[in-house]
C-alpha positions in Angstrom: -47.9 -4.5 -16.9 -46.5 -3.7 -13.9 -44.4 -7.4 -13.6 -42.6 -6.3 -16.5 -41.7 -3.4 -14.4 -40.5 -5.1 -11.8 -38.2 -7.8 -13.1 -35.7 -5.5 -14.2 -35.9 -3.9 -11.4 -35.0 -6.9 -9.6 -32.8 -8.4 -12.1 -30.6 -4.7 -11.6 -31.1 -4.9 -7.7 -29.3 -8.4 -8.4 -26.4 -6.7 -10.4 -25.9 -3.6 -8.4 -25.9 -6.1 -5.0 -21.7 -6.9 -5.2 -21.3 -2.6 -5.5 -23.6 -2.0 -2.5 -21.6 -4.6 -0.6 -18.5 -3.1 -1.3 -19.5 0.2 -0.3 -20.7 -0.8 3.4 -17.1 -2.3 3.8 -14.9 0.4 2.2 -11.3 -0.3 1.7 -8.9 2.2 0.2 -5.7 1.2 -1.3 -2.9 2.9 -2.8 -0.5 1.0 -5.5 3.2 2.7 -4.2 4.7 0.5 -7.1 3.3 -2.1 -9.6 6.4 -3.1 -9.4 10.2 -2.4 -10.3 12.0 -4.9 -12.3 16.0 -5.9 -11.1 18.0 -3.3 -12.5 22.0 -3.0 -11.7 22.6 -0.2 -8.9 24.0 3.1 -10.4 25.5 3.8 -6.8 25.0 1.8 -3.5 23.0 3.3 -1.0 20.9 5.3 -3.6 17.1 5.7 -3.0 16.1 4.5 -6.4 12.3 5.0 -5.6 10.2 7.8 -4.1 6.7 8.7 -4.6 4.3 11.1 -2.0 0.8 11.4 -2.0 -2.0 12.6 -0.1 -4.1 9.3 2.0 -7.1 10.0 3.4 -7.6 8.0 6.4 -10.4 7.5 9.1 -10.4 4.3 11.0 -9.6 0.6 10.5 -5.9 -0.7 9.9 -3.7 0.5 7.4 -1.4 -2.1 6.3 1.7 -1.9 3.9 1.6 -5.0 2.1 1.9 -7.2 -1.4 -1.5 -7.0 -2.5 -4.5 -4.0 -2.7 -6.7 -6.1 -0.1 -4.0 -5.5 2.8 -2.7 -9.1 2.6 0.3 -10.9 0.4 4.0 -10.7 1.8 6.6 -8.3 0.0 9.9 -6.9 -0.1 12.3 -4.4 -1.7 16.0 -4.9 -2.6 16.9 -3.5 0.4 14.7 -0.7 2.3 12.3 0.7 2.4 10.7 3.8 4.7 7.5 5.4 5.2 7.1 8.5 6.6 4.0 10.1 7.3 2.7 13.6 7.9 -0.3 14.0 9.8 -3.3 16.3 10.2 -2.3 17.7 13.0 1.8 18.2 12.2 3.3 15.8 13.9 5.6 13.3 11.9 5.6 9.0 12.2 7.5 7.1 10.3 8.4 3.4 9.5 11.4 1.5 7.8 12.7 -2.1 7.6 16.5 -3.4 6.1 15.4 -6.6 4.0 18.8 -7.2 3.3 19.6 -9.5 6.2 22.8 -7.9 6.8 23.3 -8.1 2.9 23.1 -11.6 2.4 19.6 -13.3 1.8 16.4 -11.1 1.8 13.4 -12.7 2.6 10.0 -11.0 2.0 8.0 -9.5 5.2 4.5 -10.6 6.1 1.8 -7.4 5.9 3.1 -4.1 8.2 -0.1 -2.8 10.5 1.1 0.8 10.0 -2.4 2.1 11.7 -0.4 3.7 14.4 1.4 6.2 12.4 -1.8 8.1 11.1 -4.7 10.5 12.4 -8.1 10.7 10.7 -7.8 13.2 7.8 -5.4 13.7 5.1 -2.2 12.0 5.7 1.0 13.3 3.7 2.7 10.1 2.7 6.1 9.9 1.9 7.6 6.5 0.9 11.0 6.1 -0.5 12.6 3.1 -1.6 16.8 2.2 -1.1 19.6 0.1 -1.6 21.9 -0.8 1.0 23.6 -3.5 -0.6 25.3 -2.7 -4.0 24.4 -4.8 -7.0 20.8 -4.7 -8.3 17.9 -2.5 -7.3 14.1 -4.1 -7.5 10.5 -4.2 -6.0 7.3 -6.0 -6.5 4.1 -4.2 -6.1 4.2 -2.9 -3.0 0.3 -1.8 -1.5 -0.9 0.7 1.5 -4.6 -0.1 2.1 -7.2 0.4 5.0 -10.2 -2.4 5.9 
């Protein structure tokens, strides 16, 4: 009786086994935006996205990215900034013209951003912005730590 027990026991063990991995190698990722389809610009140089929210962060990199695991290029029509609030007070922040001077934009490899947080909550301030004129847009756009 006590084989019938234990096979699904086991067969469970075997399902749970992907979950457990995942927990020992945690990774936390926050969509900013699934993305934001070309729209025409109401007025250029208007932040047409903006979005804060609390990130809890202890070690590892954080990197802004195109995709949830931390990798995939990405870009916005035209800036973008981060700007970060940490534990302690102090303020960091990032930003980066894809415009190219308003001619061609061309998408950016994964930003290590690790240097601009402390272990603990992180405020998290990202605002989206055209430089350019014309149309406004943004694929999904990811911070995530590994």
């Amino acid at each position: 009786m006590s084989r019938f027990i234990a096979i699904p026991a086991l067969l469970a063990a075997i399902a749970l086994s992907p979950l457990l991995a995942q927990a020992s190698t945690p990774l936390t990722s926050v969509g900013i935006t699934a993305g934001i389809p070309s729209t025409p610009v109401k007025k250029q140089g208007e932040n047409f996205f903006k979005t804060t929210f609390s990130f809890g962060y202890q070690q590892g990199k954080v990197m802004l990215s195109g995709a949830a695991d931390g990798t995939g290029t990405f870009y916005v029509d035209d800036v973008i900034t981060v700007h970060v609030v940490r534990p302690d007070g102090t303020k960091q922040s990032f930003s980066y013209d894809f415009s190219g001077g308003c001619q061609d934009a061309y998408p950016l490899n994964p930003v290590d951003l690790s240097d601009l947080f402390q272990p603990g909550v992180n405020k998290v301030t990202v605002t989206l912005a055209d430089r350019c004129g014309t149309v406004v847009q943004a694929p999904a756009v990811f911070l995530s730590t590994h």
